[in-house]
C-alpha positions, 0 to 999 in steps of 0.5 A: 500500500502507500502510506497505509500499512496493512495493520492501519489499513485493518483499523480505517474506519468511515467516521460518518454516519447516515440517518433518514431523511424524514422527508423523504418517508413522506407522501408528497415526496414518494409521489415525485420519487417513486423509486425510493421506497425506504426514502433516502439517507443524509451523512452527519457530517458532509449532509451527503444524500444518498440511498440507505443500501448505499449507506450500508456499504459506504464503509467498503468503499471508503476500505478500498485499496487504490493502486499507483497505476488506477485513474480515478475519475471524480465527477458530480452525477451530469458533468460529462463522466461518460465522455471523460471516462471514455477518454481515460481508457482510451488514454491508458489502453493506446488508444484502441478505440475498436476494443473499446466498440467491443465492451461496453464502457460500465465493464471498462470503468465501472460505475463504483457504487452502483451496486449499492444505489437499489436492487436489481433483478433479472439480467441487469443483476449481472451488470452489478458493480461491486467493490469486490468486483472492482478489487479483482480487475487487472491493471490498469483500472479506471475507477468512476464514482460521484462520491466527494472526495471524504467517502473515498478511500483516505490514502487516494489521491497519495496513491493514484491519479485523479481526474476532477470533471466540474460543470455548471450548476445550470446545465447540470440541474437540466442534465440531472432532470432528463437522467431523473426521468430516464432511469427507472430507479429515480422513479421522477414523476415531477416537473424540472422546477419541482427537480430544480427546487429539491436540488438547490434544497440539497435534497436530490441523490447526490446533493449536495453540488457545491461541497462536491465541486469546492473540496476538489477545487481546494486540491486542484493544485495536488500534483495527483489531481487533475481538475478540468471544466466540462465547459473547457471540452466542449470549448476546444476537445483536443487541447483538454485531450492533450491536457489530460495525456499529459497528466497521465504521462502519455505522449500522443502522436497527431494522428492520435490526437486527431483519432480521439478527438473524431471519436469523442466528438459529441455528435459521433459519442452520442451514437456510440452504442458501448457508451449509451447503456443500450443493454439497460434500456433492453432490460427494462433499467430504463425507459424507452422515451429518451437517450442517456447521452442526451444534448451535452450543450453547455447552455441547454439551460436556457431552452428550459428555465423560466426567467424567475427559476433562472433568477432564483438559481443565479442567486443560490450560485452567487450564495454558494460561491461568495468568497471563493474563486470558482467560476462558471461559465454557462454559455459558449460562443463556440463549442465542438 
């Protein structure tokens, strides 16, 4: 291990604790989220929400041993962690795009805590990641969860390379509401203004957003960190591809560059098959009316806020970003 011998190891232990929210036992709440019958969980301290089977097996999480050769890819749910964690395995497997046509992108770099957010049943049983599976897979790994950063394992960012993907909080409320509508687990029956709320409310799986981002803005400066802007990739996709080769200690030909750069073009991403969890959709995880790489258009927001959600959401961000030095952008002149 890195700086944890095995005897510290054996007494690692997550120092929080998870209790229901009461809220989400009650009846307006489980008509919106239909999913969650046993309501959700909040963690004192951090207020992270999440589902109570994952707070039964956050301490295997946060247990885990990272190796010096993992990419860990830390993302906030909607912030583009398909298409960087596309780009990672690419990054670490010389950039072999027709493997990567084979094997859907969950079996590549597997979604961490997926196995802990609700039970699955039927053929979606085997697509299950657990943290035994992930415990077995040969190097070089690429490891994707959307937990902050003090649910991990403590000795990560001493031991692997970490990937940080931020994105506005406007497109992300829009993203999360389509993805809410998606994905049948969520169970979403409500409006993007009744979602929009719940967010700035820090009562949405995952909430909430600024903790998140902030933490990993504060190690930015980490030599094992590497914090882009989703904005920065669809601004200019190569020179960020470059960026993070160089991070990760790949030097690329051009040929390469150009190589990746076609296939994560968004237009061509989003008819990726191993990319769009078409096997969820077949097996019923999903619902047949929408797309899981849906618009990927930094500025979507604006098809889709009235002016007074917009304003409320323009003052939570100034709330939340008041003396600090993290910025937004959300809109572009220009964008791949």
């Amino acid at each position: 291990m890195s700086r944890f011998d095995d005897e510290k190891f054996k007494q690692l232990q997550l120092k929080v604790k998870f209790h229901v929210i009461p809220k989400t036992r009650l009846k307006n709440f489980s008509k919106l989220f239909t999913g969650y019958p046993l309501g959700l969980t909040k963690s004192e301290p951090g207020n992270f929400v999440m589902t109570p089977m994952y707070a039964e097996n956050a301490e295997k999480i946060y247990r885990m041993k990272p190796r010096s050769d993992d990419v860990w890819l830390l993302t906030f749910p909607k912030c583009g962690t398909t298409w960087t964690s596309e780009l990672l395995w690419l990054l670490k497997n010389d950039c072999d795009t027709d493997t990567a046509a084979k094997i859907p992108l969950h079996a590549r770099a597997p979604f961490l805590e997926m196995g802990y957010l609700s039970a699955m049943e039927g053929p979606m049983k085997k697509m299950v990641i657990t943290v035994d599976k992930v415990d077995k897979l040969p190097s070089p790994r690429v490891i994707r969860p959307h937990l902050p950063m003090y649910l991990l394992p403590p000795d990560l960012l001493e031991t692997s390379k970490v990937v940080y993907v931020a994105r506005n909080p406007k497109d992300v409320i829009v993203s999360y509401y389509f993805h809410h509508k998606l994905i049948k687990s969520h169970g979403y029956t409500g409006t993007l203004e009744e979602l929009a709320e719940y967010f700035m409310n820090d009562e949405v799986l995952y909430s909430p957003f600024f903790p998140h981002v902030l933490d990993a803005w504060s190690k930015r400066n980490h030599p094992n960190m590497h914090f882009m802007f989703y904005e920065d990739m669809k601004r200019d996709l190569r020179g960020e591809i470059e960026k993070v080769a160089k991070f990760l200690g790949k030097s690329l030909t051009d040929e390469q560059l150009d190589k990746l750069r076609e296939h994560l073009r968004f237009d061509n991403f989003q008819k990726n098959e191993s990319v769009n969890n078409k096997a969820a959709k077949k097996f019923g995880a999903m619902n047949e009316d929408g797309r899981f790489i849906r618009n990927g258009k930094t500025g979507d927001w604006k098809n889709h806020f009235s002016p007074e959600l917009n304003q409320r959401i323009d003052e939570w961000v100034a709330r939340n970003l008041e003396g600090t030095d993290l910025k937004f952008v959300t809109e572009l002149e220009h964008q791949d």
